[in-house]
C-alpha positions in Angstrom: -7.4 18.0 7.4 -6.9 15.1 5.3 -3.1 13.9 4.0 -2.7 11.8 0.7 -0.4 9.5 -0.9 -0.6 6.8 -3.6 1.4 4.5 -5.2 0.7 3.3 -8.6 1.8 0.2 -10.9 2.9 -1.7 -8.2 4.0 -5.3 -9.0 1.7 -7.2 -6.0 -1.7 -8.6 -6.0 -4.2 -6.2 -4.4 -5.3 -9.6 -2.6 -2.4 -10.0 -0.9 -1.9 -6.4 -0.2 -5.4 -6.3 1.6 -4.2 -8.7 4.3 -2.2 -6.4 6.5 -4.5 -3.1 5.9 -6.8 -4.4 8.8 -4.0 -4.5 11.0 -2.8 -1.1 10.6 -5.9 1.3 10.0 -7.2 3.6 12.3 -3.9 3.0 14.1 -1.9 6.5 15.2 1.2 6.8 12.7 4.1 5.8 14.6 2.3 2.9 16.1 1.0 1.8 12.2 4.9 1.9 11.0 6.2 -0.1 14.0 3.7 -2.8 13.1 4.5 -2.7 9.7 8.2 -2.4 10.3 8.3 -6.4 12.0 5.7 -7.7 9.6 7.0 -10.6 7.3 5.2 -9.8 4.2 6.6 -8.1 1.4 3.6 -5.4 0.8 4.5 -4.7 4.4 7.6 -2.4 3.2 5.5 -1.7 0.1 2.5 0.2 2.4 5.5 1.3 5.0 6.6 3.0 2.3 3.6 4.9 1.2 3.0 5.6 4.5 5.8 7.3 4.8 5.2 9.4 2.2 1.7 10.6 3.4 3.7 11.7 6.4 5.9 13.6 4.5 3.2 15.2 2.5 1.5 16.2 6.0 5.2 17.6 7.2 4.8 20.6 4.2 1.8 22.2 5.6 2.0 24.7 8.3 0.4 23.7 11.9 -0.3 20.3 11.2 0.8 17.9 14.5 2.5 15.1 13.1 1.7 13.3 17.0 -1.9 13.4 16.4 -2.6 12.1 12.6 -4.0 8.7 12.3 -4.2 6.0 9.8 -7.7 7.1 8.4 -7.8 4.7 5.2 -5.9 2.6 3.0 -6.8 1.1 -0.1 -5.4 -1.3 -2.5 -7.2 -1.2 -5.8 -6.2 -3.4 -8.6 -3.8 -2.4 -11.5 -3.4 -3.1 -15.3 -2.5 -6.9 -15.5 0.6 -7.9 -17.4 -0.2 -10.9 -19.7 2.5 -13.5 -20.3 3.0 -16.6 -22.5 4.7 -19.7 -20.7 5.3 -23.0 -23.3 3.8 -26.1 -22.5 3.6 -29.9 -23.3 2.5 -30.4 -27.1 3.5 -27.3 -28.7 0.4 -25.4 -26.6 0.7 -22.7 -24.4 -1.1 -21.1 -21.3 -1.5 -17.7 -19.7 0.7 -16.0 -17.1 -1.0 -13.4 -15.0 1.0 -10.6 -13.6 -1.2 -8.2 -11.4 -0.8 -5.0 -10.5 -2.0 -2.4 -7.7 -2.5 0.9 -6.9 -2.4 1.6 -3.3 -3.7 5.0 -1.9 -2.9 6.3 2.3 -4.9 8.9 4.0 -3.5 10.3 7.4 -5.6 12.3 9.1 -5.8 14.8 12.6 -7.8 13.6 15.3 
């Protein structure tokens, strides 16, 4: 049985959300949010978080042991982008680009 959470409109790149999934899938849970828990990155807590979540979701159903679910799949699609204006030199102006993500956590049982 497969366990599901996403987070939408988050304000971080999908880029630099894709370079801690490696580290954490097909990891057991606890061992995924311990390495999560002493990363430096900020979509480290971001990806704790929704990890978390999927866990919780998993805890409703009846029968399910939480021990034996693993990190099946994480995925961190890109968002709508926000578009900004920032003035420059000689009355011109360029483009700010704020991305977005979606990220989406499957647990699964062994």
């Amino acid at each position: 049985m497969e366990f599901k959470a996403v987070l939408k409109h988050v304000r971080i790149s999908s880029q630099k959300v894709r370079k801690l999934i490696d580290a954490v899938k097909g990891q057991p849970v606890e061992a995924g949010l311990n390495i999560l828990k002493f990363m430096p990155l900020k979509a480290a807590a971001i990806v704790e978080k929704v990890v978390k979540s999927a866990l919780a979701n998993a805890e409703q159903k009846e029968g399910v042991d939480i021990d034996s679910l693993v990190i099946k799949n994480i995925i961190a699609d890109q968002g709508p982008t926000l578009k900004r204006f920032r003035a420059r030199a000689r009355g011109r102006g360029s483009r700010i680009l704020k991305r977005t993500c979606h990220i989406t956590v499957i647990l699964a049982e062994e």
